[in-house]
NUFI-474269 format. One line per field, with one value per residue (C-alpha): residue number from 1; residue in one letter; x, z, y. Coordinates in nm, 4 decimals, always signed. Example, Ala and Ser with C-alpha at 12.3 -4.5 7.8 and 13.67 -1.06 7.14 Angstrom:
! residues 2
k = c(1	2)
r = c(a	s)
east = c(+1.2300	+1.3670)
up = c(+0.7800	+0.7140)
north = c(-0.4500	-0.1060)
END
This chain:
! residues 411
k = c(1	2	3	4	5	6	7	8	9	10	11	12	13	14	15	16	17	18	19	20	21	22	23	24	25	26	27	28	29	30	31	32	33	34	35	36	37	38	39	40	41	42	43	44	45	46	47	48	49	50	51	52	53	54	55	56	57	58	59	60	61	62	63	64	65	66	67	68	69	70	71	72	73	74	75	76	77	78	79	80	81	82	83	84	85	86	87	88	89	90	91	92	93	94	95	96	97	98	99	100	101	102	103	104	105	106	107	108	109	110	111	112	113	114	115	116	117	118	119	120	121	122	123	124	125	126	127	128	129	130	131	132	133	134	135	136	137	138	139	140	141	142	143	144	145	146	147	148	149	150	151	152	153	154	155	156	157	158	159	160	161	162	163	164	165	166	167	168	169	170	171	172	173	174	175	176	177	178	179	180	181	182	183	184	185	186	187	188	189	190	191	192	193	194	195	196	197	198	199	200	201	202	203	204	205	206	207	208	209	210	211	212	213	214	215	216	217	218	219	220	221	222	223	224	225	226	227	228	229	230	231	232	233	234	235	236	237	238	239	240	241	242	243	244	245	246	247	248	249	250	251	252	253	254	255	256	257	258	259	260	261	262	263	264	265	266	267	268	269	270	271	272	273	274	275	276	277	278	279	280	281	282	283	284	285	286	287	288	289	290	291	292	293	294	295	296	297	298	299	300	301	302	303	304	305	306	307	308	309	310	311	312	313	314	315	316	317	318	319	320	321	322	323	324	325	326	327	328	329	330	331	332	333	334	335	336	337	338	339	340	341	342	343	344	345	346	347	348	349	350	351	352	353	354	355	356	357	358	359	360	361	362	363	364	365	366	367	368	369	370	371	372	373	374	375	376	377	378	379	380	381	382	383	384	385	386	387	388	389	390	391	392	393	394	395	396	397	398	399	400	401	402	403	404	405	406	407	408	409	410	411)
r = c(x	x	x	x	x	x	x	x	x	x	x	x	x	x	x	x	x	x	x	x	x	x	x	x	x	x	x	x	x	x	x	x	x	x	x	x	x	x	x	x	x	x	x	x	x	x	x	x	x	x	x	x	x	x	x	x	x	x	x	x	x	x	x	x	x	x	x	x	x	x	x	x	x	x	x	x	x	x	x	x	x	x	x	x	x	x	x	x	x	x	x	x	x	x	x	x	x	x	x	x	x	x	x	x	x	x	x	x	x	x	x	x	x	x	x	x	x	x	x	x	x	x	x	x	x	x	x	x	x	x	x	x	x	x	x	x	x	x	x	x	x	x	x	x	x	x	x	x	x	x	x	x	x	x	x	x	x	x	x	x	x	x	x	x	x	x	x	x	x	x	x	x	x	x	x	x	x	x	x	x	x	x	x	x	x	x	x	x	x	x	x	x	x	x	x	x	x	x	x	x	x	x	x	x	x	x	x	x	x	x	x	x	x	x	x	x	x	x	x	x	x	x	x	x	x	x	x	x	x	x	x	x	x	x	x	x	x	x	x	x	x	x	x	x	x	x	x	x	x	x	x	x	x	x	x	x	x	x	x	x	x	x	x	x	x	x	x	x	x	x	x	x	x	x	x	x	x	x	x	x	x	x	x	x	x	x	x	x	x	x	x	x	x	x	x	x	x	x	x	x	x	x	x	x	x	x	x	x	x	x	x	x	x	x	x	x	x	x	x	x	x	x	x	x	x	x	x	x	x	x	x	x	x	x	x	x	x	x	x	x	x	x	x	x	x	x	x	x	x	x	x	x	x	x	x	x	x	x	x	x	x	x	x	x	x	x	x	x	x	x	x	x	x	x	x	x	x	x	x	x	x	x	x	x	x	x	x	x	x	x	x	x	x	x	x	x	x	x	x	x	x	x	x	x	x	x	x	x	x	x	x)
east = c(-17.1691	-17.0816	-16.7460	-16.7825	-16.4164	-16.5021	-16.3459	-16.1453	-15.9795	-15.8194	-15.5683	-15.1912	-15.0416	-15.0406	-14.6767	-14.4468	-14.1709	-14.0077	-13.6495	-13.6564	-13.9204	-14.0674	-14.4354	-14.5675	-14.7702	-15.1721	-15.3028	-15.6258	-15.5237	-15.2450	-15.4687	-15.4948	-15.7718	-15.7926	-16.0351	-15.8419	-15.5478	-15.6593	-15.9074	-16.1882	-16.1545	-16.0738	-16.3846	-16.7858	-16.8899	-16.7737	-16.9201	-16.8546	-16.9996	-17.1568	-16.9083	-16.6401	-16.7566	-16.7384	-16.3701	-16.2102	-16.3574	-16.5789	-16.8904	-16.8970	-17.2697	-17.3528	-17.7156	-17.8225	-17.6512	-17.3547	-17.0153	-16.7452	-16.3896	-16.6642	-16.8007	-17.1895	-17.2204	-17.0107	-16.9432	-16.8225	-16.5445	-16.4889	-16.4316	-16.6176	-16.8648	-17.2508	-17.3294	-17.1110	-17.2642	-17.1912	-17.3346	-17.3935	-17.4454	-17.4698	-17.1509	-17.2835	-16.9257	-16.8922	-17.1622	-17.1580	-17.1117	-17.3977	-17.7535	-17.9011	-17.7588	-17.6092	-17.7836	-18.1019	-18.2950	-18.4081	-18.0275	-17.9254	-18.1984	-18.1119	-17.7182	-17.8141	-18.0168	-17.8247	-17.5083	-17.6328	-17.5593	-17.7055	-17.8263	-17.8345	-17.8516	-18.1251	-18.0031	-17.9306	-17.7358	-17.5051	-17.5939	-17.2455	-17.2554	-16.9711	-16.8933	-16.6990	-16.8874	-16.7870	-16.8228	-17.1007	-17.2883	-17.3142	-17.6872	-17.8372	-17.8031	-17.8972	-17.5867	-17.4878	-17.0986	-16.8645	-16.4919	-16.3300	-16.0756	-15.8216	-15.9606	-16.3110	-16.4147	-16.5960	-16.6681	-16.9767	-17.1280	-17.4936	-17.8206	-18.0026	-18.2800	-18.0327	-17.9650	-18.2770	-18.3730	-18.0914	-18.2614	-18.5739	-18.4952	-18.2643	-18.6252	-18.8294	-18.5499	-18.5759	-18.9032	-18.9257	-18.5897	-18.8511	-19.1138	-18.8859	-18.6302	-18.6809	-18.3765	-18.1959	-18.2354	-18.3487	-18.1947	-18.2760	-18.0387	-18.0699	-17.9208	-17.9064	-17.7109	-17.8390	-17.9233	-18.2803	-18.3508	-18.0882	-18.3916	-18.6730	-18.5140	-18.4720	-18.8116	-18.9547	-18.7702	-18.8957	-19.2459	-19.1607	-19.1251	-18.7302	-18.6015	-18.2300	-18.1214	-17.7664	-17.6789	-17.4733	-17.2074	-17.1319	-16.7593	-16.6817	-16.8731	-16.6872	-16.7186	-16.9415	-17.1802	-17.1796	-17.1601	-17.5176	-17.6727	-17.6391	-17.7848	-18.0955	-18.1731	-18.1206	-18.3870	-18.6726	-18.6238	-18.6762	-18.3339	-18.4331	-18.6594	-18.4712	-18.1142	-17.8694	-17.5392	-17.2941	-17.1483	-16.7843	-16.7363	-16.4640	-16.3460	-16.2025	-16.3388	-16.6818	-16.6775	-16.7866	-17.0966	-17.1902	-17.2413	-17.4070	-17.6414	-17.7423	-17.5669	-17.5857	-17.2722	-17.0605	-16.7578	-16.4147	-16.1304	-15.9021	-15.6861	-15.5762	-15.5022	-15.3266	-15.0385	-14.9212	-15.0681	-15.0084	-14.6902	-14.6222	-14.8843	-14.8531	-14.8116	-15.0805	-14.9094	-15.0435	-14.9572	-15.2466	-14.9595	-14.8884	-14.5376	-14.4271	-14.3291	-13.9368	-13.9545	-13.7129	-13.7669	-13.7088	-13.4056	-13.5448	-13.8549	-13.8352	-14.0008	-13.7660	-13.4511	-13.5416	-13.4663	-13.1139	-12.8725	-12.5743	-12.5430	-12.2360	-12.5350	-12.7755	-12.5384	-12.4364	-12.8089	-12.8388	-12.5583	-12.7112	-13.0261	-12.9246	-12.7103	-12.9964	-13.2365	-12.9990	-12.8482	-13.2960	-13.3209	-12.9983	-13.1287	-13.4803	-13.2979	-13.1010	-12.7759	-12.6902	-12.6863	-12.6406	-12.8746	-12.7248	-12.5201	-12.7874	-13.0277	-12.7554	-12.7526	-13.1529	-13.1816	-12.9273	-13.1006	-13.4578	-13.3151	-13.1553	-13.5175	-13.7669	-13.9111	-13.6906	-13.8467	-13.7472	-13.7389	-13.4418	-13.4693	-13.7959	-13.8046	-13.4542	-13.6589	-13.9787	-13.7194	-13.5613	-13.8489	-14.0089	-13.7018	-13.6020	-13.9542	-13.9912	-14.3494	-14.3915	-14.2467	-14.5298	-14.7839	-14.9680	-15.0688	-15.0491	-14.8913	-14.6091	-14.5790	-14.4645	-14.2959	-14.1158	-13.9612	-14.0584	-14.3845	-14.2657	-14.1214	-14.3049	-14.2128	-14.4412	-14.7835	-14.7648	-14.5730	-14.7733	-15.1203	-15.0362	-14.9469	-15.2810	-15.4553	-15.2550	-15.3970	-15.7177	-15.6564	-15.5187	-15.8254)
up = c(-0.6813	-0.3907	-0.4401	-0.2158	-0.2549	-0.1798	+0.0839	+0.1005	+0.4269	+0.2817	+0.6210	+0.6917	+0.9875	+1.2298	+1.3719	+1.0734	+1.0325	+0.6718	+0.7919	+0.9694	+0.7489	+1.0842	+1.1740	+1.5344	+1.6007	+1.6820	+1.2776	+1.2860	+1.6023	+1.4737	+1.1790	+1.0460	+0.7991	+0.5438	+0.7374	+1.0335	+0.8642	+0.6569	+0.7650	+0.6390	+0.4351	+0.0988	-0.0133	+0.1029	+0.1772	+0.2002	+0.0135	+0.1576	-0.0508	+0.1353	-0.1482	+0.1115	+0.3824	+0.1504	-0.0064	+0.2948	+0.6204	+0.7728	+0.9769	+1.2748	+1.4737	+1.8297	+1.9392	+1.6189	+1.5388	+1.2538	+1.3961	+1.1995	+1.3749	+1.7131	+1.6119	+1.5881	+1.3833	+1.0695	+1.1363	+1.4579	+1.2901	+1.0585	+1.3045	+1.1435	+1.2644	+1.3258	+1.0498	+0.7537	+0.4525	+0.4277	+0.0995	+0.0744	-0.2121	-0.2355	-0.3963	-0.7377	-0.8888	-0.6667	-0.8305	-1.1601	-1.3481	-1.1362	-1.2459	-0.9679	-0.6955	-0.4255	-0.1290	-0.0990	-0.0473	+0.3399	+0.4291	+0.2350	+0.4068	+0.7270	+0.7282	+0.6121	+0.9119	+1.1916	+1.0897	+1.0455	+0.6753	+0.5715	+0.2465	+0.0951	-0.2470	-0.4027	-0.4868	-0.8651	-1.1110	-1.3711	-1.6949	-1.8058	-2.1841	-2.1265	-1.7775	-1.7096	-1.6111	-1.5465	-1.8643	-1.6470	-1.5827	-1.8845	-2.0101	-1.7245	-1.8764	-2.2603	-2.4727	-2.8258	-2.8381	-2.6238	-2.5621	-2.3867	-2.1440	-1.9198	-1.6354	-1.7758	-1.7861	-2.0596	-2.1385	-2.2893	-2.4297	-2.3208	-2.5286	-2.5023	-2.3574	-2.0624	-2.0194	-1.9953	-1.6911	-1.5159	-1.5524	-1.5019	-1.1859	-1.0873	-1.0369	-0.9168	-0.6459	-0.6347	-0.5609	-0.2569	-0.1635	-0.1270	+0.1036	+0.3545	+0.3504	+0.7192	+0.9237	+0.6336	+0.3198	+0.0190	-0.3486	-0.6530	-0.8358	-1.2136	-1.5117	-1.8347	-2.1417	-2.3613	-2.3563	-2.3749	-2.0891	-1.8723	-1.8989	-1.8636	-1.5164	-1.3935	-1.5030	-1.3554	-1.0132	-1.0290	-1.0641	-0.7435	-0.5537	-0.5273	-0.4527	-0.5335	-0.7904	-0.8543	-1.2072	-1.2158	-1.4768	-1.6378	-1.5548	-1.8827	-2.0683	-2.2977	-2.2288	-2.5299	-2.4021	-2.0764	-2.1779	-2.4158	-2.1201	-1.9299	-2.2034	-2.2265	-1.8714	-1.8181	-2.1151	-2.0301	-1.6198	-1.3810	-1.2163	-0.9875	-0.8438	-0.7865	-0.6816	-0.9275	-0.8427	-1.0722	-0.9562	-1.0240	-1.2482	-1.2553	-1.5752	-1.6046	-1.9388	-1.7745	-1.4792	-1.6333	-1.7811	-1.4391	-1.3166	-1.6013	-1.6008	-1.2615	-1.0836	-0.7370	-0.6840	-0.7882	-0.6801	-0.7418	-0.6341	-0.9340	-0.8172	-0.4965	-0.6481	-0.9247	-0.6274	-0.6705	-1.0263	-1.3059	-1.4604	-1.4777	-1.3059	-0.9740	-0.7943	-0.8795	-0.8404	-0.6921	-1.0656	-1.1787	-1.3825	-1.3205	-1.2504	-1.2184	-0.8597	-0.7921	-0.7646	-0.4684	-0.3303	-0.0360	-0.0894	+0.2501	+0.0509	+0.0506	-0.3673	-0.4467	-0.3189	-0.5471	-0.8497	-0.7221	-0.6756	-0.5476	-0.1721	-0.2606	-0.5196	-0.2247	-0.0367	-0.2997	-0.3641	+0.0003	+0.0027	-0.3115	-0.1592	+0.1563	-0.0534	-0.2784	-0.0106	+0.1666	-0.1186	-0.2065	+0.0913	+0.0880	-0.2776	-0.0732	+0.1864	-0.0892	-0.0099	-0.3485	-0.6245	-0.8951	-0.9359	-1.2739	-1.0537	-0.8376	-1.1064	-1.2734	-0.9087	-0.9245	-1.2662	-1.1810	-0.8736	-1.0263	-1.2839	-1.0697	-0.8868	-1.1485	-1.5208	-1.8128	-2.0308	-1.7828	-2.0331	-1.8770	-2.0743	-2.0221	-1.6422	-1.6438	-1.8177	-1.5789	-1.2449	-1.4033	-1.4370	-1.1232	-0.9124	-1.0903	-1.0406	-0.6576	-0.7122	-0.3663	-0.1907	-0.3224	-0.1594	+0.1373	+0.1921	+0.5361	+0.4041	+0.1453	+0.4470	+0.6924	+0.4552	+0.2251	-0.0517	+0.0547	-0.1081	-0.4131	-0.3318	-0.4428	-0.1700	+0.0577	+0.1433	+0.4095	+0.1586	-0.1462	+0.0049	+0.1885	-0.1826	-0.2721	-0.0030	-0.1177	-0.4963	-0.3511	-0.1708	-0.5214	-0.6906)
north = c(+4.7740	+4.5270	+4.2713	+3.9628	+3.7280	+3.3773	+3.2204	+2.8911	+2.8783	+3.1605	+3.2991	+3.3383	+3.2938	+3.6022	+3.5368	+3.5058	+3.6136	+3.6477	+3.6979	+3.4052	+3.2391	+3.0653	+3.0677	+2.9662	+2.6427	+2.6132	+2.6061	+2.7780	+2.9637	+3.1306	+3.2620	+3.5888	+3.6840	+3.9529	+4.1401	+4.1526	+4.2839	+4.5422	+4.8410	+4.8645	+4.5175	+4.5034	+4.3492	+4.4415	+4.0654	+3.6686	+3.4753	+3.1072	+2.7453	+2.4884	+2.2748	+2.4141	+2.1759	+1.8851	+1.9603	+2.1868	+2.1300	+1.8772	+2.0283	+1.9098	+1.8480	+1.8681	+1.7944	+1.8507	+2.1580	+2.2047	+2.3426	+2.4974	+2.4047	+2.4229	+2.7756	+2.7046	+3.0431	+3.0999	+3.4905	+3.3772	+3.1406	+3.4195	+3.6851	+3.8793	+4.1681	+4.0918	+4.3567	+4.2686	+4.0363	+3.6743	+3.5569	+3.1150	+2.9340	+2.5536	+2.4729	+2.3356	+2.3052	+2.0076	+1.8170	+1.9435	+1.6045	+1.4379	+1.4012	+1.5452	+1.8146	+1.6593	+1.8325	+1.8878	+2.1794	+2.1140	+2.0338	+2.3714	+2.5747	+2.4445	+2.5190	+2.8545	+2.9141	+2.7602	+2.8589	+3.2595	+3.3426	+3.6575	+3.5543	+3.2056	+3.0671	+2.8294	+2.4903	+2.4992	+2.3042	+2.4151	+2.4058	+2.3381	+2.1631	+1.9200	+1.6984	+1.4623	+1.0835	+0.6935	+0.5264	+0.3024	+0.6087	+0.8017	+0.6650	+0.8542	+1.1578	+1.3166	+1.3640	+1.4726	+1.3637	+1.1556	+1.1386	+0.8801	+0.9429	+0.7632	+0.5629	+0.4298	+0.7966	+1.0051	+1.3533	+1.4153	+1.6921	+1.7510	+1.7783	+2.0836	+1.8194	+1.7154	+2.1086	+2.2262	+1.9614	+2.1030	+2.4659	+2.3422	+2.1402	+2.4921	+2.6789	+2.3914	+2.3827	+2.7860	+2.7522	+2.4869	+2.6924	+3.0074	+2.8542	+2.7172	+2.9791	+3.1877	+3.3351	+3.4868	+3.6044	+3.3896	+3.4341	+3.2315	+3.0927	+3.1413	+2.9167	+2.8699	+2.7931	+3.0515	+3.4302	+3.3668	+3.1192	+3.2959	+3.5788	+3.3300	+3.2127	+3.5269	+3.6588	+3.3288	+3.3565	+3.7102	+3.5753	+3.3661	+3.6839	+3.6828	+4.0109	+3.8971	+3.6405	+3.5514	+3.4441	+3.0765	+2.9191	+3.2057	+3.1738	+2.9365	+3.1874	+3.4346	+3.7890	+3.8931	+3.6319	+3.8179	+4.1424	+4.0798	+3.9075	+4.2190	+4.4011	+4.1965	+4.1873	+4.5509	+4.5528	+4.3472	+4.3671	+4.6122	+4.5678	+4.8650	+4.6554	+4.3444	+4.2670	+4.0856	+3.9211	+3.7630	+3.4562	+3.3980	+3.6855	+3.9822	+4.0725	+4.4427	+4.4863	+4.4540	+4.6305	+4.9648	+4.7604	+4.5804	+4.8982	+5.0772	+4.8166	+4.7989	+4.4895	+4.4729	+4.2758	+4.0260	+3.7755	+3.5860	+3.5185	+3.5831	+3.9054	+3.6926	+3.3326	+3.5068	+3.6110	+3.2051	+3.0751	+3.2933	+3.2679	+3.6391	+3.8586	+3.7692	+4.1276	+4.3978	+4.7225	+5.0582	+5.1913	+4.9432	+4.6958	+4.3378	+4.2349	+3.8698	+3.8009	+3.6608	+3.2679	+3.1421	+2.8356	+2.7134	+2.4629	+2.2346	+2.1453	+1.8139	+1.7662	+2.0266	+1.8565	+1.5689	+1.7484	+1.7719	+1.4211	+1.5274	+1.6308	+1.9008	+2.0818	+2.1110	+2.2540	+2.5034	+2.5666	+2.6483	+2.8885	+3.0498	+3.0705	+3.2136	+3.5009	+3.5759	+3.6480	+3.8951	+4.0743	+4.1100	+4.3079	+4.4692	+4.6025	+4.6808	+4.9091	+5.1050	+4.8997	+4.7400	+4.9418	+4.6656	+4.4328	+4.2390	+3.9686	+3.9408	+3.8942	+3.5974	+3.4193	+3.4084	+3.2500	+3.0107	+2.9436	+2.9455	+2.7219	+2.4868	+2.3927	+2.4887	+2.3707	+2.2461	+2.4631	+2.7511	+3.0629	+3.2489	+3.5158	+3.6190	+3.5899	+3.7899	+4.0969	+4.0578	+4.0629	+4.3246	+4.5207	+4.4531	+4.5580	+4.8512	+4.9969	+4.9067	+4.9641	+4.8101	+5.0557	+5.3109	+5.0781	+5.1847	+4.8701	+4.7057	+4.3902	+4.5883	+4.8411	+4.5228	+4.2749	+4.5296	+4.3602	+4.0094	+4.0964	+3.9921	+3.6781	+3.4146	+3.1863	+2.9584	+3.0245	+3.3287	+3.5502	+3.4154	+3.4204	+3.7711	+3.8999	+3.8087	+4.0290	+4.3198	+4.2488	+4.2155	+4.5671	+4.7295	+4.5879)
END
C-alpha cells in the first residue's frame, strides 16, 4: 500500500539555525524539502492539487506553456527524481460550494501534461451535503434546509437531486477526462454520498476502461461509513484488476483494512500538520505515543507583544524567554537535573503570551511527561538527530514544520 502526503509549499529553510533562531534570505532558494532531507523519503509519492495554484502559487505562462516559480516541469520544481510518483487531482475543495467545477476538463488535461504529472485526476465534484452560498445564489442549486449566516451567506443542505448531478456530472467529466487524457496516466474520480452509488461510480468508471480510480469526499465521512465502503467494493469489484486510491484518508483504525482489502494507496497530510495544530499531539514519538510539544514564543512577534502593555513586562518576558530556552538545552545535554523550576518559568511564560483559558495544569503534566521521557533522543531521525531537543519546541515555522517531517518519518 502506497502513502502519497500532499503538498502545500510544504519546505523549511535549509540554513537555520535554532540556537540562533536566524534563517538566510532567497525564500524558495533557501528551501529544503522532505525528500531532500530524509533518505529514502518518508512517503512513496506527492500528490500536488491544481487548487494549489489558485490558493498558493500563481502559474506562471511563457509561450503558451505553465511555469511553476519558472520550472516548466513540476518534478523539476520539486526536486524530485524522474522516477518517483507525482499524483494530481483538480483541487475540488476549492469549488465545492459552486454549481459547477471551476476548471474544465481541457485546462486540467493540459496542466497535467505540460507540467509532467505522472498520474492525473478526472475533474469531479464533491458530493458534500451541506455548502456554504451567497444568499443571491442559493436558487441555483436543489436544497432541503437552509441556515443563514453572517454576511448575506447561507448554508444549505443539499437534496439528494442536487447530489446526484454532482455525481453524475463527476463521470460525465471522467469520461471526456478519458479521451483526451495522453502523456500521463488517467484516473477517474469517483463520488458519492452513499454506499451504493460510491459502487455504481466506480463500477461505471470501470466500464470506462479506468485502470485506477481514486475515491473523493470521504474525509467528512465517519469511519464506519468507510470501513463498509471498503467492504462492498472489495465484494462486488475485482480490485486485483484495477487500482484504488483513497483521497484524503489516514485513519489508524483503518489501515489494517486498506490493506486487507486491496487499496493501492492513499493520502493526507494529518501526521505533519498535527506538529503545529493539535493542542496536545504535536510530536509522534519513536515509542508510537503522542506528546504535546513545549509552546515558547518568540517574545519579538510583533501580535504577541500586543498582549503585553507595559514595556518593563516585555522586557521581563524577554529575559524569561531567553533563560527558558537555555536551561531546555542545558536539560537536553544532561546539565540540569531538575526540571520543576524550569517547568514553573514555562507556564508563566506560556501564560503570559497565550489563551485565557490557558489550563496550567494540564500543560504542566504533558511538559512533564514529554521531558522526562526524552523520547527524542531515541529518534534516528535526521531532523531529532540535528535539532536535539528543539524538536519539541513548538516555535516558528522551521522547528514546527521540521517536527512534522519527523511525524511523517515515525508514521
Amino acid at each position: 500500500m502506497k502513502y502519497f502526503i500532499p503538498y502545500w509549499e510544504d519546505w523549511v529553510h535549509k540554513d537555520f539555525d535554532p540556537i540562533k533562531d536566524t534563517y538566510g534570505k532567497g525564500g524558495f532558494k533557501n528551501s529544503l524539502f522532505a525528500h531532500e532531507l530524509f533518505k529514502p523519503p518518508p512517503y512513496d509519492g506527492i500528490l500536488v492539487s491544481l487548487g494549489m495554484f489558485k490558493e498558493k502559487i500563481r502559474l506562471s505562462f511563457e509561450g503558451g506553456r505553465p511555469k511553476v516559480r519558472g520550472f516548466s516541469n513540476i518534478k523539476d520544481y520539486l526536486r524530485l527524481p524522474k522516477d518517483f510518483p507525482l499524483l494530481g487531482d483538480c483541487g475540488a475543495f476549492t469549488y465545492v460550494n459552486e454549481k459547477e467545477p471551476k476548471i474544465t476538463v481541457s485546462q486540467a488535461v493540459e496542466l497535467y501534461q505540460k507540467l509532467g504529472f505522472d498520474y492525473g485526476i478526472s475533474v469531479d465534484h464533491i458530493c458534500s451535503e451541506t455548502i456554504t452560498v451567497r444568499e443571491s445564489e442559493k436558487e441555483k442549486f436543489s436544497f432541503k434546509e437552509e441556515r443563514k449566516l453572517k454576511g448575506g451567506k447561507v448554508k444549505i443542505t443539499l437534496s439528494e437531486k442536487e447530489l446526484e448531478f454532482r455525481r453524475e456530472l463527476s463521470l460525465f467529466n471522467a469520461h471526456r477526462f478519458l479521451k483526451e487524457a495522453e502523456g500521463f496516466t488517467p484516473v477517474g474520480a469517483a463520488q458519492g454520498y452513499t454506499i451504493e452509488t460510491y459502487i455504481k461510480s466506480v463500477k461505471d468508471l470501470i466500464k470506462m476502461g479506468y485502470k485506477f480510480i481514486a475515491i473523493g469526499g470521504l474525509v467528512p465521512r465517519k469511519t464506519e461509513f468507510i470501513r463498509e465502503l471498503l467492504r462492498e467494493l472489495y465484494r462486488e469489484v475485482k480490485l486485483t484488476k484495477v487500482k484504488v486510491h483513497l483521497l484524503g484518508v489516514l485513519r489508524k483504525e483503518l489501515l489494517k483494512e486498506m490493506k486487507r482489502f486491496k487499496v493501492y494507496s492513499f493520502d493526507s497530510a494529518s501526521f505533519y500538520r498535527k506538529a503545529w495544530l493539535k493542542a496536545k499531539e504535536n510530536y509522534f514519538g519513536i515509542d508510537l505515543k503522542w506528546y504535546s510539544s513545549i509552546r515558547i514564543p518568540d517574545s519579538k512577534n510583533p501580535r504577541l507583544r500586543k498582549k503585553v502593555k507595559e514595556q518593563k513586562e516585555l522586557e521581563k518576558a524577554s529575559l524569561l524567554e531567553e533563560r527558558i530556552m537555555k536551561n531546555l538545552r542545558e536539560y537536553d545535554k544532561g546539565n540540569l537535573k531538575e526540571i520543576d523550576g524550569l517547568l514553573e518559568e514555562i507556564m508563566k511564560y506560556d501564560k503570559l503570551f497565550y489563551r485565557e483559558e490557558f489550563k496550567e495544569e494540564k500543560y504542566y503534566g504533558y511538559y512533564k511527561e514529554l521531558l522526562q521521557t526524552k523520547i527524542w533522543k531515541e529518534c534516528p531521525c535526521p531532523v531529532c538527530r540535528s535539532l536535539g531537543i528543539d524538536v519539541v519546541i513548538f516555535r516558528g515555522a522551521n522547528r514546527n514544520k521540521r517536527r512534522g517531517f519527523h511525524n511523517t518519518f515515525v508514521f
